[in-house]
C-alpha positions in Angstrom: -85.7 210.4 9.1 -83.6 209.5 6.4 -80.1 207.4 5.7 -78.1 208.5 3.3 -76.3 205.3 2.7 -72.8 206.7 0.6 -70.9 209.8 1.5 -67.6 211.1 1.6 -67.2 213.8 4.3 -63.6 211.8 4.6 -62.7 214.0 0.8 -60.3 216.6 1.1 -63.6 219.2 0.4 -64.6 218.3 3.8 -61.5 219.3 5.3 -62.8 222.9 6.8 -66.0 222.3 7.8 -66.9 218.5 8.3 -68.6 219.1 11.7 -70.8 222.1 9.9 -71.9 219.1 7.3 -72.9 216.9 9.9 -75.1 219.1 11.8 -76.6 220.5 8.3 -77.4 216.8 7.6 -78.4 216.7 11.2 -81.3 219.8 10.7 -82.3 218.3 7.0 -83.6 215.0 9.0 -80.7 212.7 8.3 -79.9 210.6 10.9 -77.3 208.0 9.7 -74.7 208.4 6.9 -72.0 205.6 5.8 -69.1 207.1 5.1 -67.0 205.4 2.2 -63.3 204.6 2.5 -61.5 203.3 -1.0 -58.0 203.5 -0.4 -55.4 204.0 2.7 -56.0 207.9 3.6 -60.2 207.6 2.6 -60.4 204.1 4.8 -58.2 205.9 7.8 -60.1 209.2 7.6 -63.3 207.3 7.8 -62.5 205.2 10.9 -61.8 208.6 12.7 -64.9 210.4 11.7 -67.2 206.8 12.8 -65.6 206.6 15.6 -66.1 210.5 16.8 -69.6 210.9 15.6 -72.5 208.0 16.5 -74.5 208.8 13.3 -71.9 208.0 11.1 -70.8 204.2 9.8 -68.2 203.2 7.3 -67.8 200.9 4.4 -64.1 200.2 3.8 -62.8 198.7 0.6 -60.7 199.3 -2.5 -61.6 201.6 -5.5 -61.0 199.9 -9.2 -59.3 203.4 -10.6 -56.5 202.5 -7.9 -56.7 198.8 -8.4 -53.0 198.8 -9.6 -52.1 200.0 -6.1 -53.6 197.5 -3.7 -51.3 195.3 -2.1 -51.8 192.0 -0.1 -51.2 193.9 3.1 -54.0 196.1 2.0 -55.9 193.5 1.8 -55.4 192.2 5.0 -55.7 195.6 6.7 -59.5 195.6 5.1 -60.0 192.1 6.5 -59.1 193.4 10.1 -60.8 196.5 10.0 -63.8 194.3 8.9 -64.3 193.8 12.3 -64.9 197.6 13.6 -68.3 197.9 15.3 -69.3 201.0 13.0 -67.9 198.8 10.0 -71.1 197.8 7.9 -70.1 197.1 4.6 -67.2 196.7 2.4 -66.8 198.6 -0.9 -66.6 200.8 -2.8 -65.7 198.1 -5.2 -66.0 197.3 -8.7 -64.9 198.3 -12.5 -64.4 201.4 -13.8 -63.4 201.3 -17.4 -63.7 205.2 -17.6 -60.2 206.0 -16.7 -57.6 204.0 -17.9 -54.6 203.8 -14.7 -55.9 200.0 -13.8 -55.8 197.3 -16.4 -59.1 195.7 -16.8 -57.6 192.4 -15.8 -55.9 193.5 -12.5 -59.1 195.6 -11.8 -61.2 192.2 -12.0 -59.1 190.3 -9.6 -59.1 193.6 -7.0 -63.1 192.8 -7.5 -63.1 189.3 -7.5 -60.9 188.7 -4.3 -62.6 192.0 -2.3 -66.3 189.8 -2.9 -64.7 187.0 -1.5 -63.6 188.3 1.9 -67.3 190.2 2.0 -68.3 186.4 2.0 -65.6 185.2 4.6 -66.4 188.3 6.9 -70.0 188.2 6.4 -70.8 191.8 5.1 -72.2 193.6 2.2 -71.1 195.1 -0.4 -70.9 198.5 -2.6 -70.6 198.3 -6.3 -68.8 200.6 -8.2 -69.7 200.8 -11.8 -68.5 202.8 -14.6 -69.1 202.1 -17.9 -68.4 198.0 -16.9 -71.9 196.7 -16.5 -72.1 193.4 -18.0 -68.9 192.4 -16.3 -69.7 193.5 -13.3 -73.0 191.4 -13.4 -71.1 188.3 -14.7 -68.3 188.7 -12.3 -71.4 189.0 -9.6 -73.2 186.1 -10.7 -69.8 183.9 -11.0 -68.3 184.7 -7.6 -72.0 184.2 -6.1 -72.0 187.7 -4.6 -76.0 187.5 -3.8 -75.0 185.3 -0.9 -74.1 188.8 1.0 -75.9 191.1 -1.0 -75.1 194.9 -1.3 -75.6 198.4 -2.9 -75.7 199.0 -6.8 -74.4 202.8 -5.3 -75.4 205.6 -7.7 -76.5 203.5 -9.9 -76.9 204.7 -13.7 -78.2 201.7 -15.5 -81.4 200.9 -17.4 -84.6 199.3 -15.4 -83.7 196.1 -16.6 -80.3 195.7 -15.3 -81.6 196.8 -12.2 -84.4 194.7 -11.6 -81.7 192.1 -12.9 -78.9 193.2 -9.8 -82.2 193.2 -7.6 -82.6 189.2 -8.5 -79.2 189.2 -6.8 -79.9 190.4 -3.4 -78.8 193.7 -4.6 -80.3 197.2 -3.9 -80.6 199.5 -6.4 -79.2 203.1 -4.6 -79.7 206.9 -6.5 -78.2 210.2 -5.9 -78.7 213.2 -7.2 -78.4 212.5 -11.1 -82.5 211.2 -10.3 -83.3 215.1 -9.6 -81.5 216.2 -13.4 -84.3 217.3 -15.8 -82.7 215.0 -18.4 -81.8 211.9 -16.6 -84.1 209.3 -18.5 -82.6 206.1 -16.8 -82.4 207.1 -13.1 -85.9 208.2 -13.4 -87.1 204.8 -15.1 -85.1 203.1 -12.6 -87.0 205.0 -9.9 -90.3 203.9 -11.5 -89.3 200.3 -11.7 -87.3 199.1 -9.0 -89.9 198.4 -6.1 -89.7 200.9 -2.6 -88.4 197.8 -0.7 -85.9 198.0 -2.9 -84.6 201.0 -3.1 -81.8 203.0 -1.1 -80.9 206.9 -1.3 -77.2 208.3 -1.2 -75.7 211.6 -2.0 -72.3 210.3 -2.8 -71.1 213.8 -1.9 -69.0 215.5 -2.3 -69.9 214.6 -5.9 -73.0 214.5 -7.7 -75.2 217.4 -6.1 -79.1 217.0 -7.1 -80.6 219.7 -8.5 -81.1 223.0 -7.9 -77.1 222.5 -7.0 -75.8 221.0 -9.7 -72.2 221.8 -10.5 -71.7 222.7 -6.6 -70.6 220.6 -3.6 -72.6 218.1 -2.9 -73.3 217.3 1.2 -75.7 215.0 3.1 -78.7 217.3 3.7 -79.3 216.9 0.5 -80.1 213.6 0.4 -83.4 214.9 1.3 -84.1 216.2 -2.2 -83.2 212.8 -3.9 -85.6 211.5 -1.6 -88.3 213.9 -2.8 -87.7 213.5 -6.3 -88.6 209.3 -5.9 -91.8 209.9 -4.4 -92.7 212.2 -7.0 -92.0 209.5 -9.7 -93.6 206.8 -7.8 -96.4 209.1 -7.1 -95.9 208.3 -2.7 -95.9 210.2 -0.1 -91.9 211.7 0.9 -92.5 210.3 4.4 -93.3 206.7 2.8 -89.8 207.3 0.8 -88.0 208.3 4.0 -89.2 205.3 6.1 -88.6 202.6 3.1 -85.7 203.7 2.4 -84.3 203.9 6.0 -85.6 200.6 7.2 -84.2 199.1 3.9 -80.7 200.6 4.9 -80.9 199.2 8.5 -82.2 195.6 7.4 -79.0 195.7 5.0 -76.1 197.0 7.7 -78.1 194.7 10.3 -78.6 198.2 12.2 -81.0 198.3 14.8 
């Protein structure tokens, strides 16, 4: 069975045929899905959909694109909801110096105080990085993140940065970017990063693996990502599947 640890059947592509999604995951041998709330509607979407379906969890946090927006209240809401049964992690969280609608500064603070109430609540996190690496990993380090550890989720860094975020209690997550013919890092990163260390997402609606690249991306495919890593790391899929899944559970304390 297999855990595909970040999706988003709360997106607006979802909207017509969410239950279809599930049950397609359902036939393609994934069992559990977390799906991944980053602002008011995305969080509130997700708690409906964990709450109707008992294969699906959520992670609940705030996005850095929409930094700008959060609020104190926001904040607080996270810090209740924290408490949900189905709640496992919080996140996504992180930098993302792609787009340009949340200063840097106000986006580091969004990320500095969400890691802090992971600590106070006890729960993991999920990093979202674009083009922010460095201080992600500094900001990591400073605010001693590795004490609740988390998800590098879709990651797209070198080996080295990876087996550096591993260091800090961090698992290294890949989507379908891994399955491109031309993705040198994610591959690399497959190689390197040890099986126990490793976690598979779809992040879907986005990112489809190939041979559906360019389309909508939904959790059955999961399987594929999972079948590209065991051809890099020359294992069986089934040793993928079960690594990855255990890994998942030990890190959501799932049972």
């Amino acid at each position: 069975m297999l855990f595909d640890t970040h999706v988003h059947l709360n997106a607006e592509q979802f909207e017509e045929d969410v239950e279809e999604a599930i049950q397609r995951a359902k036939e393609a041998g994934v069992s559990r899905m977390v799906v991944v709330g980053f602002d008011r509607p995305t969080i509130t979407r997700a708690i409906e959909l964990v709450e109707q379906h008992e294969a699906l969890y959520a992670a609940v946090g705030w996005h850095p694109v929409d930094a700008i927006d959060m609020k104190d209240e926001d904040l607080a809401w996270i810090e209740e909801l924290s408490s949900h049964p189905k709640v496992v992690a919080l996140g996504e969280m992180g930098l993302d110096y792609h787009w340009d609608k949340s200063p840097k500064d106000v986006q580091k603070d969004v990320f500095r105080r969400q890691i802090r109430l992971a600590k106070k609540v006890n729960l993991p996190i999920v990093i979202h990085n674009r083009d922010a690496t460095q201080d992600i990993v500094d900001i990591l380090k400073e605010e001693e993140a590795a004490d609740v550890g988390g998800i590098m989720h879709c990651f797209s860094g070198s080996a080295e940065t990876a087996l550096e975020c591993v260091k800090m209690n961090f698992y290294i997550s890949l989507g379908g970017p891994v399955t491109f013919k031309n993705a040198k890092k994610p591959k690399e990163v497959a190689q390197a990063v040890p099986l126990d260390k490793l976690l598979i997402e779809t992040d879907c609606p986005y990112l489809a693996p190939h041979p559906y690249r360019g389309k909508r991306n939904e959790p059955a495919y999961v399987k594929l990502v999972a079948e590209e890593i065991a051809a890099l790391k020359n294992v069986s899929y089934e040793e993928v599947a079960e690594a990855t899944m255990h890994n998942a559970n030990r890190l959501f304390q799932l049972h």
